[in-house]
C-alpha positions as CSV (number, residue, x, y, z in Angstrom):
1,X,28.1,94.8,154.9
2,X,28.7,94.1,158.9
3,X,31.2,96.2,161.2
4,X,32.4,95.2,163.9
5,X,34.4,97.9,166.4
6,X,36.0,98.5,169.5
7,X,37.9,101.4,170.8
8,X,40.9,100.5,168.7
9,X,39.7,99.2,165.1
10,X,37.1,98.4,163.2
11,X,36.6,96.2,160.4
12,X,34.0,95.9,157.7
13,X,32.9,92.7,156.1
14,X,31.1,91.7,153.1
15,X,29.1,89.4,152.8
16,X,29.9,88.5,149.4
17,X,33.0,86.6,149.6
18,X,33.1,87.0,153.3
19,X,36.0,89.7,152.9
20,X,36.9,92.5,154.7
21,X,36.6,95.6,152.9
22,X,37.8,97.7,155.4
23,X,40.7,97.4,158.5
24,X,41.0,100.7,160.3
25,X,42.7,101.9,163.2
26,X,40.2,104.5,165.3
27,X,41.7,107.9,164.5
28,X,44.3,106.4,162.4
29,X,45.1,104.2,159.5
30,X,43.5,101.4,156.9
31,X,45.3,98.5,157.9
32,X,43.3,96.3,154.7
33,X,44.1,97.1,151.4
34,X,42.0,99.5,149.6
35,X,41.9,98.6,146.2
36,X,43.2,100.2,143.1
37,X,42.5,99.5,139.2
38,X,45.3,97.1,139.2
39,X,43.9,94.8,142.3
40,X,40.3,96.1,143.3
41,X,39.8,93.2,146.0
42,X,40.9,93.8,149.4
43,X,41.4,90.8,151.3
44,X,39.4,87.7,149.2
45,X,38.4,84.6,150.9
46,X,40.0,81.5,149.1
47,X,37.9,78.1,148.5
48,X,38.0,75.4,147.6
49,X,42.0,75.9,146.4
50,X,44.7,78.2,147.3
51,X,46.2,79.2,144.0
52,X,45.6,77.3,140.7
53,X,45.0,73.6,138.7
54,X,47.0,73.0,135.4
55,X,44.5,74.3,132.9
56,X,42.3,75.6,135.7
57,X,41.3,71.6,135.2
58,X,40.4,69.0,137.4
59,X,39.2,65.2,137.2
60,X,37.0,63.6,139.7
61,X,35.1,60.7,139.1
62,X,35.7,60.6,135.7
63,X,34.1,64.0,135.7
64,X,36.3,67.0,134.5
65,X,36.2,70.2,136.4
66,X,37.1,73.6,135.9
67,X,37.9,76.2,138.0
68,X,39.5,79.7,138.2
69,X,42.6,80.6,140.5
70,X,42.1,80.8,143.7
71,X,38.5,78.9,143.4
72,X,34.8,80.4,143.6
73,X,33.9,81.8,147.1
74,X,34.7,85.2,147.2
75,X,32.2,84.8,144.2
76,X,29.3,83.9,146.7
77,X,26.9,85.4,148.9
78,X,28.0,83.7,152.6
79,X,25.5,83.7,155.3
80,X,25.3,85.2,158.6
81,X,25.2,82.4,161.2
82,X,26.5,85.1,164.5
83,X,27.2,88.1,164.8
84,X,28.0,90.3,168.3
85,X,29.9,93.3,168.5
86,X,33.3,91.5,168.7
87,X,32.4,88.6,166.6
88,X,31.4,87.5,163.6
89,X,30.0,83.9,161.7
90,X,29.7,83.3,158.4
91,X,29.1,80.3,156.2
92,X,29.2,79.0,152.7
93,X,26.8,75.6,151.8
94,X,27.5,74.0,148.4
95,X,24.7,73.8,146.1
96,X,24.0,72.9,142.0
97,X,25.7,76.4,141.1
98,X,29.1,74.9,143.3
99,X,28.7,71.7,142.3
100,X,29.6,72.9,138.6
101,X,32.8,73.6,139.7
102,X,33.6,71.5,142.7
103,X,32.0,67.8,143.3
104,X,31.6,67.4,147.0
105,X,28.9,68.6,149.5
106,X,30.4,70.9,152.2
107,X,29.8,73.8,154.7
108,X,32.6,76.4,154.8
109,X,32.8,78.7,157.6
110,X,34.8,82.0,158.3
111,X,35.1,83.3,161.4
112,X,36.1,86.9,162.5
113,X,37.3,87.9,166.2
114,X,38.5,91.7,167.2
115,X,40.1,91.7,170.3
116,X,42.2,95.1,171.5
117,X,44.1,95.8,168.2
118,X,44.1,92.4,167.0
119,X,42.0,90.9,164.5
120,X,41.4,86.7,164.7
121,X,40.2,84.8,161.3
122,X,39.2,81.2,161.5
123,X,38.2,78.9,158.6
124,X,36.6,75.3,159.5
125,X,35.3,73.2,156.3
126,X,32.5,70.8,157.7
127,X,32.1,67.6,155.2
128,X,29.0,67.3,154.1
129,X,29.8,64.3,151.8
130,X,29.6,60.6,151.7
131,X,33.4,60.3,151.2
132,X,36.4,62.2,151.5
133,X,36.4,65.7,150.5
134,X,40.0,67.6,149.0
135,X,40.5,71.6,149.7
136,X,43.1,73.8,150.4
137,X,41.7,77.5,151.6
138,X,43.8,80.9,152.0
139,X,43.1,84.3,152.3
140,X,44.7,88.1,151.8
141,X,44.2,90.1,155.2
């Protein structure tokens, strides 16, 4: 897990799923979910779709696919491309696991930016591919 603070907040983030875990004011409150038994996530990182297939189904190539709502990387271990105090890189390459579930080569980058009391989140999907590539990305903060 990486912080990042300033004299106003702090967040955590976990590398797993590139999510922040934690959102706090300094001597005040969470501003990121906690978790509960009902919903234990806390703000999950959405890719390669934003909700769900029919079935959880997809064709491609004559391939079938099939993937859970909201896709597989808050499943994955992202990697730490930057970090500073205020800042903070992380990426997602495909592989054989993600090719299972997904058919096309990419490198999926989060971004987090603190700034006073405001917190920035970038996504940029590079295309690693020979073709076009299809995606839709979300996430919870």
């Amino acid at each position: 897990m990486i912080t990042l603070k300033n004299d106003l907040i702090s967040i955590t983030v976990a590398e797993k799923g590139a999510e922040i875990i934690e959102g706090k004011y300094i001597g005040g409150k969470d501003f990121i979910w906690m978790g509960d038994e009902n919903w234990p996530d806390h703000s999950p990182t959405l890719f390669p779709i934003c909700g769900t297939m029919i079935d959880n189904k997809r064709t491609h190539g004559g391939k079938e696919y099939s993937m859970k709502i909201h896709g597989f990387a808050q499943n994955f271990i992202f990697t730490v491309e930057e970090k500073t105090e205020q800042s903070l890189l992380l990426s997602l390459t495909y592989s054989e696991e993600t090719l299972k579930y997904y058919p096309f080569k990419f490198k999926f980058f989060v971004r987090y930016t603190i700034d006073g009391k405001t917190v920035t989140v970038e996504h940029r999907v590079e295309n690693l591919d020979d073709g076009d590539i299809y995606f839709s990305f979300g996430s919870h903060e």
